[in-house]
C-alpha positions as CSV (number, residue, x, y, z in Angstrom):
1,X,0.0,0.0,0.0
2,X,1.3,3.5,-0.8
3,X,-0.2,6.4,1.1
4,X,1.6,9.5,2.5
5,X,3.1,9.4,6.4
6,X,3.7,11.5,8.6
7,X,5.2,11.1,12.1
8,X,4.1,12.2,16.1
9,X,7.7,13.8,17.1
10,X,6.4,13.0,20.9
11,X,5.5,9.4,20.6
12,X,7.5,8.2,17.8
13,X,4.5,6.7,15.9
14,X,4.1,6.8,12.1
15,X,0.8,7.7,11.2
16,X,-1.3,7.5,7.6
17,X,-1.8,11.3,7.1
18,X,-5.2,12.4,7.1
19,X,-4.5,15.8,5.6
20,X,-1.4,16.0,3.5
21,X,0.4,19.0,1.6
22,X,-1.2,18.9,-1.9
23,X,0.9,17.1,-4.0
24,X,2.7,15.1,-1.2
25,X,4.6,12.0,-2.5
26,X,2.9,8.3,-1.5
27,X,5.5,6.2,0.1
28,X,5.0,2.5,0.2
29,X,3.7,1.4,3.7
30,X,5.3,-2.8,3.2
31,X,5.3,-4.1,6.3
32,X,6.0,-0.8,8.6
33,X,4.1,-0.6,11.6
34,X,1.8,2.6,11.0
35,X,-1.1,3.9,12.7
36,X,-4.5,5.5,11.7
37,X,-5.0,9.6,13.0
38,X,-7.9,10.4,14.9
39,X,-10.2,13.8,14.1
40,X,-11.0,15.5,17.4
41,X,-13.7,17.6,17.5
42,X,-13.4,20.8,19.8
43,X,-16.3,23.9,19.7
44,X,-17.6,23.2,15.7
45,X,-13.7,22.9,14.5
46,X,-12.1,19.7,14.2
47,X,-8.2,18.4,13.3
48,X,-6.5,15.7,12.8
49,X,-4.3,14.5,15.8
50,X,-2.1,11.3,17.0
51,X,-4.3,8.7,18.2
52,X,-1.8,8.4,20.9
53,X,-1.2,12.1,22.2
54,X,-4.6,13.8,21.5
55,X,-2.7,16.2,19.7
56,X,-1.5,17.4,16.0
57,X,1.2,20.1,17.9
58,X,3.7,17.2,17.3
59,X,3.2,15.7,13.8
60,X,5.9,16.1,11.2
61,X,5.2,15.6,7.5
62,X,7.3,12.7,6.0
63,X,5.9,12.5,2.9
64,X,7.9,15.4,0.6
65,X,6.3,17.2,-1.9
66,X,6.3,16.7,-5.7
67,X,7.4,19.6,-8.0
């Protein structure tokens, strides 16, 4: 499966990005251990956030973009 990634700088995870950079680049997933976001809603606005931390303040793109 190829999807883009990006990674929780807090907890370590990898984690299928919900919301990538327009144009990001797919990497192939193989066997790597990778992890689902979760939306978190708060007062009618919503993000996407590390399943683990319950936060997005942490997430680093991984996938670069394409020119």
């Amino acid at each position: 499966m190829k999807t883009e990634l990006c990674k929780c700088n807090n907890c370590e995870r990898l984690l299928i990005d919900e919301n990538p950079q327009i144009n990001a680049e797919k990497i192939e997933v193989g066997n790597m251990k990778v992890h689902s976001m979760e939306y978190i809603e708060e007062e009618n606005e919503g993000y996407w956030a590390c399943p683990h931390c319950l936060t997005d303040a942490y997430l680093t793109d991984i996938s670069s973009v394409k020119n």
